[in-house]
N, C-alpha and C positions, 0 to 999 in steps of 0.2 A: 252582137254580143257573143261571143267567146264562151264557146258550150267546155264544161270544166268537171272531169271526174276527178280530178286527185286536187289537192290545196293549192297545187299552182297550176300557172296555165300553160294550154300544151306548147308553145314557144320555149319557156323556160323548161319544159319538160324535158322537150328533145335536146336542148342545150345541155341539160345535165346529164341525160342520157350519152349522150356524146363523151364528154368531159371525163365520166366515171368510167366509159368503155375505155378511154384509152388511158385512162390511170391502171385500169386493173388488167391492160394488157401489159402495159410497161409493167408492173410489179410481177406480171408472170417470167416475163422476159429474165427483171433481173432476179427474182428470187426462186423462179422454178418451181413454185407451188401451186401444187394444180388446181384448189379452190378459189385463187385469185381469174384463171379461165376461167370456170363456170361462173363466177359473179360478172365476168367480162362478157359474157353470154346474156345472162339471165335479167340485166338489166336495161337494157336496152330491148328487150321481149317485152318489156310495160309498155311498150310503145303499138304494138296490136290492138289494144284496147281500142285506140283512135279508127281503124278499120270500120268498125260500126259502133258507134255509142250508144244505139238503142238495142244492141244485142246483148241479153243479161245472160247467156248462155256461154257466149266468149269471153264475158267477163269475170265471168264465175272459173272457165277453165283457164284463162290466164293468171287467175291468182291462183289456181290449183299448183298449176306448173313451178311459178313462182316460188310455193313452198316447198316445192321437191327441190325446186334447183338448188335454194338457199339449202335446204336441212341437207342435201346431196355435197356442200358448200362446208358445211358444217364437221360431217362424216370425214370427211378427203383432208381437211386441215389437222383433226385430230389425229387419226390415224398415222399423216403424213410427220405431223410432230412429233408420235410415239419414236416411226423411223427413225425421224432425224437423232433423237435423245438415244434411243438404242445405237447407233454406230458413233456418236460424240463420245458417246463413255466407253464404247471398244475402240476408240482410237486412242485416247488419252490412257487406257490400261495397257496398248501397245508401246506407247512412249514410255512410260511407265518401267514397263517391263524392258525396256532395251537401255533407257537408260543403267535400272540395276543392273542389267547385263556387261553394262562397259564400266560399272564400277568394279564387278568383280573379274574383272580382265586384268584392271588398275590393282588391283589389290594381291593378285596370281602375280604380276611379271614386277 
């Protein structure tokens, strides 16, 4: 019998485990946002638990981790999204701005 901490069992665990690491490394790859890392990280660390399943001590600090990595996951997306929105609308004020620039070039000669 198939000793089982989480609703599925550990075969299908480490399969998903797998699966999600390299989805969430390809998404860092193409989108450069560093909480798709740390999830690429952090989920495939549920996999420690297996190590000893009568240590209630590592399982206790594996889930500790876990909620840092995620809320650390959490932090790094927003912040990184503030970034991204901050220099999206100083590019588009640049355009902006150079466009009316070459109208009144247009408008001079």
């Amino acid at each position: 019998m198939e000793i089982s901490i989480f609703p599925i069992g550990e075969t299908k665990h480490i399969i998903f485990c797998v699966i999600a690491c390299i989805f969430f490394l390809l998404q860092f790859f193409r989108t450069k946002h560093w909480n798709q890392l740390i999830l690429a990280a952090a989920i495939p660390l549920t996999l420690l638990v297996y190590i000893d399943t009568e240590n209630k001590t590592l399982f206790h600090a594996v889930g500790i981790v876990e909620a840092v990595l995620l809320f650390a996951a959490l932090i790094v997306s927003i912040v990184q999204g503030h970034k991204e929105a901050v220099k999206e609308k100083a590019e588009k004020a640049a355009k902006e701005a150079a466009k009316k620039a070459a109208q009144e070039t247009e408008v001079q000669a």
